[in-house]
DOFIDO-997443 format. One record per residue (C-alpha): residue number from 0; x, y, z. Coordinates in steps of 0.2 Angstrom, whole numbers. Example, Ala and Ser with C-alpha at 12.3 -4.5 7.8 and 13.67 -1.06 7.14 Angstrom:
<pts>
k/X/Y/Z
0/62/-22/39
1/68/-5/36
</pts>
This chain:
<pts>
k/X/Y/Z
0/596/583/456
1/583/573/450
2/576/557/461
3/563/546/463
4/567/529/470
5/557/530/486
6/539/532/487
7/538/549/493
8/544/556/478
9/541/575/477
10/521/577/472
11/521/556/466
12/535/561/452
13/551/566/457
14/562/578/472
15/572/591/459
16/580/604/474
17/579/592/492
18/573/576/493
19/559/572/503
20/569/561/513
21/581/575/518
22/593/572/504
23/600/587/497
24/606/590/480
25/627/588/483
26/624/572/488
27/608/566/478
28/623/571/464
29/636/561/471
30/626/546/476
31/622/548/456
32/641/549/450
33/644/535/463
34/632/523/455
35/639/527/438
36/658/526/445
37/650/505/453
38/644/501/434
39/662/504/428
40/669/493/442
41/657/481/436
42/662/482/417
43/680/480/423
44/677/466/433
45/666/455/420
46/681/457/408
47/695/453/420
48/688/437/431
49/698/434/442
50/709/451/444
51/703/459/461
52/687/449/459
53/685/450/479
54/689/467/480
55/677/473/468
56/663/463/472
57/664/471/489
58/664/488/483
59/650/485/472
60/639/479/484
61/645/493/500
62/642/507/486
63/625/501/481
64/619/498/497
65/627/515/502
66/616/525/489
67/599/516/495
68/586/528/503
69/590/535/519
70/606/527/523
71/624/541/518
72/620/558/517
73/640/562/520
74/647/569/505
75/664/568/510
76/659/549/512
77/653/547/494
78/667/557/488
79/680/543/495
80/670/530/488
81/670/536/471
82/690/539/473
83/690/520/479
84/680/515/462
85/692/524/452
86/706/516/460
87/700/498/458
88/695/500/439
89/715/506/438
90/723/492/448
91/711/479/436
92/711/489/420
93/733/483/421
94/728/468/414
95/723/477/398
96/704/475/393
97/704/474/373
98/688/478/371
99/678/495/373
100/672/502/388
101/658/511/390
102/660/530/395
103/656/527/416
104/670/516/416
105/684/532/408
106/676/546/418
107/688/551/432
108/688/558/449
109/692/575/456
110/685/587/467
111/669/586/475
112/662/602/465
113/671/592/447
114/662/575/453
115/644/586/454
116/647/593/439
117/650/576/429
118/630/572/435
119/623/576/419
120/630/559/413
121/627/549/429
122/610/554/432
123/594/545/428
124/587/558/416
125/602/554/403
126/591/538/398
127/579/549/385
128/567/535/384
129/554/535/397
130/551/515/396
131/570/511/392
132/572/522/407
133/559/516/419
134/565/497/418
135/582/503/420
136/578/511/437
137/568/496/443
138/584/484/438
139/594/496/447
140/580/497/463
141/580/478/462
142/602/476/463
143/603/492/477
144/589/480/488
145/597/465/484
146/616/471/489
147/606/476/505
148/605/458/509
149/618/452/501
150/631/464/513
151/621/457/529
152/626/440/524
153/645/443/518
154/646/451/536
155/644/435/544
156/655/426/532
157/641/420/517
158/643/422/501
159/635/419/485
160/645/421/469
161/630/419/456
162/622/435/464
163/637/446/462
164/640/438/445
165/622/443/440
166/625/458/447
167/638/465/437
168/629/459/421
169/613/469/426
170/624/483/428
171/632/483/413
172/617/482/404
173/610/495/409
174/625/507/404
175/620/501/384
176/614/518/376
177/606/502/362
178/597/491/376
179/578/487/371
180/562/485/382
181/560/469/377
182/580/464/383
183/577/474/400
184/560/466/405
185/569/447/406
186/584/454/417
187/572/463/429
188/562/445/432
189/579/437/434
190/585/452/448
191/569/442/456
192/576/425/457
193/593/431/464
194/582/443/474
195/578/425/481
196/596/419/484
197/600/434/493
198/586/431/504
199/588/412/508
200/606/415/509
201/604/429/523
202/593/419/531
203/606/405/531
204/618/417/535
205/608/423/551
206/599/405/559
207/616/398/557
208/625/414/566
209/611/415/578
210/599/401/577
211/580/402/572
212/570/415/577
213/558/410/593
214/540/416/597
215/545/430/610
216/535/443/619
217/546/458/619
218/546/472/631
219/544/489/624
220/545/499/643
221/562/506/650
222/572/501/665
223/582/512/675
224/601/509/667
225/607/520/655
226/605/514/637
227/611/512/618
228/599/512/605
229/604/500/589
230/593/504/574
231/593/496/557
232/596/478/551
233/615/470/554
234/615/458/566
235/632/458/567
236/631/474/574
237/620/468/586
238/630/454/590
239/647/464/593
240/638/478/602
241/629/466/614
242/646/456/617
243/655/474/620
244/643/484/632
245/640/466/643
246/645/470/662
247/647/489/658
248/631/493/667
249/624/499/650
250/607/491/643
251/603/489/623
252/587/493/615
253/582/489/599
254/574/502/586
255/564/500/572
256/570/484/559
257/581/477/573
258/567/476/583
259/567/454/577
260/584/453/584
261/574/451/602
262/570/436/593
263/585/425/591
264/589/414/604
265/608/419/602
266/604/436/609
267/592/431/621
268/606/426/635
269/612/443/637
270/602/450/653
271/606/471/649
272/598/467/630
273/580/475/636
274/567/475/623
275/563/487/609
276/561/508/612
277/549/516/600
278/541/515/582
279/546/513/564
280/561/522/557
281/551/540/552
282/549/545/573
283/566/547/575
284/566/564/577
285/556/562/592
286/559/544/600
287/578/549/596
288/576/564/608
289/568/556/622
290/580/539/622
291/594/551/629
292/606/541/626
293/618/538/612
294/610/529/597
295/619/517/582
296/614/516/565
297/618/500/557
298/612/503/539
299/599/514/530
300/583/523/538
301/592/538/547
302/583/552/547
303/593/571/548
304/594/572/565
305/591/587/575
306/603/596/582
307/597/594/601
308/602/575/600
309/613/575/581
310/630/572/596
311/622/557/601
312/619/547/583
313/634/535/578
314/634/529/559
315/643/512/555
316/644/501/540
317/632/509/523
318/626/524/534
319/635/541/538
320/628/559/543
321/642/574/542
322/643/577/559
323/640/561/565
324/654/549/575
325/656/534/561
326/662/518/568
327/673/511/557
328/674/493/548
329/680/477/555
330/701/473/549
331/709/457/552
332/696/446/559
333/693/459/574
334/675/467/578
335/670/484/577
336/676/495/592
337/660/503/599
338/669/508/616
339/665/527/611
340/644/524/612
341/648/513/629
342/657/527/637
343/647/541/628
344/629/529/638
345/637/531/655
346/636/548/656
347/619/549/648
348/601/548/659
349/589/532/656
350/579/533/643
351/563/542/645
352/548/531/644
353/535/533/631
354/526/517/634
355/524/500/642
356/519/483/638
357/525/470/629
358/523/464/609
359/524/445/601
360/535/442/587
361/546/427/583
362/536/417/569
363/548/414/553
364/547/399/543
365/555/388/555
366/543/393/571
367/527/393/559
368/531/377/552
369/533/370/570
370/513/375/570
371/508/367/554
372/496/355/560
373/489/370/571
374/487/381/555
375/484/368/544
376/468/361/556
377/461/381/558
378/460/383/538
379/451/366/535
380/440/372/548
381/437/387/543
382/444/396/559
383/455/403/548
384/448/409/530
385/462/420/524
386/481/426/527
387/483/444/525
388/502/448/519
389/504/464/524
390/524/467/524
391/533/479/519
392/540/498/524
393/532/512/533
394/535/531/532
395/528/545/535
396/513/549/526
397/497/552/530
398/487/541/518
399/499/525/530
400/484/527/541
401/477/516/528
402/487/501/534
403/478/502/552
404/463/506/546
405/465/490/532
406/471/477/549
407/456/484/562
408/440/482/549
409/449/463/544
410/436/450/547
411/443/442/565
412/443/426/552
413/459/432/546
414/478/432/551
415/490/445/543
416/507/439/540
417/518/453/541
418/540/458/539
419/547/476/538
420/543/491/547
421/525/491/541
422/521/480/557
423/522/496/566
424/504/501/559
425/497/487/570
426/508/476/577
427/502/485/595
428/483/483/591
429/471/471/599
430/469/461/585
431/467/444/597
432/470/425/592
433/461/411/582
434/464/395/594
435/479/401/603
436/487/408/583
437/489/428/585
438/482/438/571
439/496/446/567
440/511/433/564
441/528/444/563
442/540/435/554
443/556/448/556
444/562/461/545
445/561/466/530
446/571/453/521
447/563/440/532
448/548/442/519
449/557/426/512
450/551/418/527
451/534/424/521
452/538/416/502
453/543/398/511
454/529/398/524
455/518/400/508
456/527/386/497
457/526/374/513
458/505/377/512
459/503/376/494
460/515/357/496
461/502/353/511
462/486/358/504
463/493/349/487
464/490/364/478
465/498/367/459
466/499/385/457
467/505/398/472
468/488/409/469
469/477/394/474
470/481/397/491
471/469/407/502
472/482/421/503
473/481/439/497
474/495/452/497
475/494/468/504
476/507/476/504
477/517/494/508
478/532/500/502
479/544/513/504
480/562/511/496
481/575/498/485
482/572/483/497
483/554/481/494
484/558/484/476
485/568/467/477
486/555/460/488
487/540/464/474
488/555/456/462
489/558/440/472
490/538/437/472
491/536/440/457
492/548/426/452
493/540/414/461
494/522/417/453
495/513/426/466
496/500/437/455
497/488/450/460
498/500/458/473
499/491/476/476
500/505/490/482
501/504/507/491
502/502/520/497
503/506/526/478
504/514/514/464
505/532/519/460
506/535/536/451
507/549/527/442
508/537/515/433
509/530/521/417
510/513/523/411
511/520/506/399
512/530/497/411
513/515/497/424
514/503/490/411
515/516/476/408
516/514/474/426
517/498/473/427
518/493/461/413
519/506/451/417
520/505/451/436
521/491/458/440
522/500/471/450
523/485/486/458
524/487/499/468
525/475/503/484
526/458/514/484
527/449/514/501
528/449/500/515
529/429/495/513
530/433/494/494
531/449/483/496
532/442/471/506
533/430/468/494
534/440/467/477
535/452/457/487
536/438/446/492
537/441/446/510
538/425/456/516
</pts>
């Protein structure tokens, strides 16, 4: 195997025999194969509109979204996918393509052990060229975060045919053996501006499901019921699982990125949906133990669980574990049937408590806009001097301290603006208020960093500003895996320079490709907080 699309890429390069994230190599290879069986339903597709279009425009976006860091580690899984591409390309491929596809489009199923040993074509390392290569990966990084989105929205009925059109041509492209730098680098910036659709139309998709997020304090203790612990990001999911386990004596906690569904007002009427249990994604070994009940995941950051609770993990949509219960897909207009997790909770003890209080969350575009004036008055007073963005992933590395360490020494002049899992570093600090605005303004999950991008359009329109940068905002910002590629993409696009990103730049940028980013964009990486805070002209 041979993989490096998440930050903790084995010694900042690349996992060869496990991956870091628990990956082994079976299905690093079949993810691999996967990917290069989705470019061929892409190329079939683009030269047959029309023929299956919905069909294939659904696999492509499940089986890119299923290869994303942390979310299928089920072989058997993958192996069915990759049948299911083979499948579609035939059912297109009758009506007769005349020109010549390329070799990921002819390659053909078989066994599990024939499919691995196809990976030599399929993997990353059969682009020779380390800058061809490296832009390749970051086109790919940028469509697998962007399917992400775009399968939240198509769950709840929204769709966007430019971004699946787009897609498929980025795909395509990079299947070319003759593709240039200077072709790849305009089709990475335009994965950012569809990056952006897929984020405004999720954002669609969800305020119009489940209306627009609300400041709410959340409670992160425990009450006596037995419980269901829903990790991830659909809030379809949430929705079904909330309607299904009312009146059964059951309670639902959030975990991790669903923790912003406690923030929708549609959810907010069910009296047994309790509050959010635990931390980001990586302390699920332990937070996972002492829930004791049975726990959903909805979409990627699963972590191999332990065996001591591995019977209580169900898997639905992208996600899957060998071992693990998977809940299947929705058929014919009906929901998903999570009775199994409802009966499974009742004969499970209350979650354990691991701490008490309560945390504030709520403030997307909408709700922060409803406190312009308020914002707008603290910066020309100088209450407010600068807005930290600070979104992004966490994980499980040491140097992430850097990110609590970064949000304590912030002058009390200063308000982070934060989406993802990164909150976790200090969203339950003391950080305080400026005139009644918290210091920390938590915006949702990690694709609600478009909230982020229109909260600062809406201030450089206010403050009559002509370029983005003007604005007294710098970007701090932590990544871990294919969504905050898309994210750096979609900001990117809309001229934000000067972004600085850690804990480590990507292994899968070249020495070349990060120069281009860096004259261009001014892209950096981190040093030490006391320097930060000077070369970002906060301190």
């Amino acid at each position: 195997m041979f993989c490096y699309q998440c930050q903790e890429a084995s010694k900042g390069i690349g996992c060869t025999i496990k991956g870091v994230c628990g990956k082994p190599a079976d299905v690093a290879n079949l993810q691999d194969t996967l990917l290069y069986v989705v470019k061929g339903v892409a190329w079939h597709s683009a030269q047959n509109p029309g023929t299956l279009t919905s069909v294939a425009d659904k696999y492509i976006i499940d089986s890119l979204f299923m290869t994303i860091t942390n979310a299928n580690f089920d072989k058997n899984k993958i192996a069915a996918k990759i049948r299911e591409g083979f499948y579609i390309q035939d059912e297109i491929a009758q009506e007769k393509t005349t020109t010549q596809a390329p070799d990921c489009a002819t390659w053909r199923a078989g066994t599990i052990d024939e499919m691995e040993a196809k990976v030599a074509d399929a993997g990353v390392l059969a682009t020779p060229d380390e800058d061809v290569r490296s832009l390749k990966e970051l086109l790919i990084y940028g469509l697998k975060g962007m399917a992400a989105y775009a399968e939240h929205a198509w769950n709840l009925g929204y769709q966007n045919d430019d971004i699946i059109t787009f897609a498929k041509k980025a795909l395509v492209a990079t299947t070319r053996t003759d593709i240039s730098v200077s072709e790849l680098l305009p089709l990475v910036l335009e994965c950012g501006k569809y990056g952006v659709d897929a984020m405004a139309l999720l954002d669609k998709a969800n305020t119009e499901s489940y209306g627009h997020p609300e400041i709410t304090s959340v409670n992160i203790g425990v009450v006596k019921n037995p419980g269901i612990l829903i990790s991830g990001h659909d809030l379809k999911d949430m929705e079904e699982l909330l309607k299904q386990t009312d009146g059964s004596g059951v309670d639902v906690y959030t975990h991790s990125e669903m923790l912003p569904a406690n923030y929708y007002p549609a959810f907010k009427k069910y009296k047994h949906f309790v509050g959010n249990y635990g931390n980001a994604w990586w302390k699920q070994t332990t937070e996972f133990e002492s829930f004791n009940g049975p726990v959903l995941l909805t979409t990627n950051c699963l972590v191999p669980p332990k065996e001591s609770y591995k019977n209580r993990v169900y898997t639905t949509g992208a996600a899957g574990f060998d071992g693990c219960t998977h809940i299947g897909d929705r058929h014919d207009g009906q929901p998903k049937d999570f009775s199994v997790l409802i009966e499974h909770a009742k004969k499970c003890a209350p979650p354990t408590e691991i701490e008490t209080g309560q945390i504030v969350g709520g403030f997307a575009h909408n709700q922060v806009m409803a406190l312009a004036d308020k914002v707008v008055e603290a910066v020309k007073s100088g209450a407010i001097k600068k807005f930290v963005v600070m979104a992004g992933c966490d994980g499980r590395m040491n140097s992430r301290n850097y990110y609590t360490d970064f949000a304590t020494a912030l002058p009390q002049d200063s308000v982070i603006l934060t989406a993802g899992c990164a909150k976790y570093r200090y969203n339950k600090l003391e950080l305080g208020d400026i005139g009644g605005i918290p210091r920390v303004l938590d915006a949702g999950q990690c694709n609600d960093s478009y909230s982020l991008a229109v909260i600062a359009l809406k201030l450089k329109e206010v403050f009559g500003l002509d370029d983005i940068n003007d604005l007294p905002i710098v970007y701090n910002i932590a990544w871990y895996e294919q969504k905050a590629v898309i994210v750096l993409l979609a900001l990117l696009h809309l001229g934000v320079k000067n972004i600085h990103l850690g804990p480590t730049l990507p292994a899968f940028l070249s020495p070349n490709v990060v120069n281009v980013l860096v004259e261009n964009f001014g892209i950096g990486g981190i040093t030490s907080v006391e320097e930060d805070l000077v070369s970002m002209k906060i301190a």
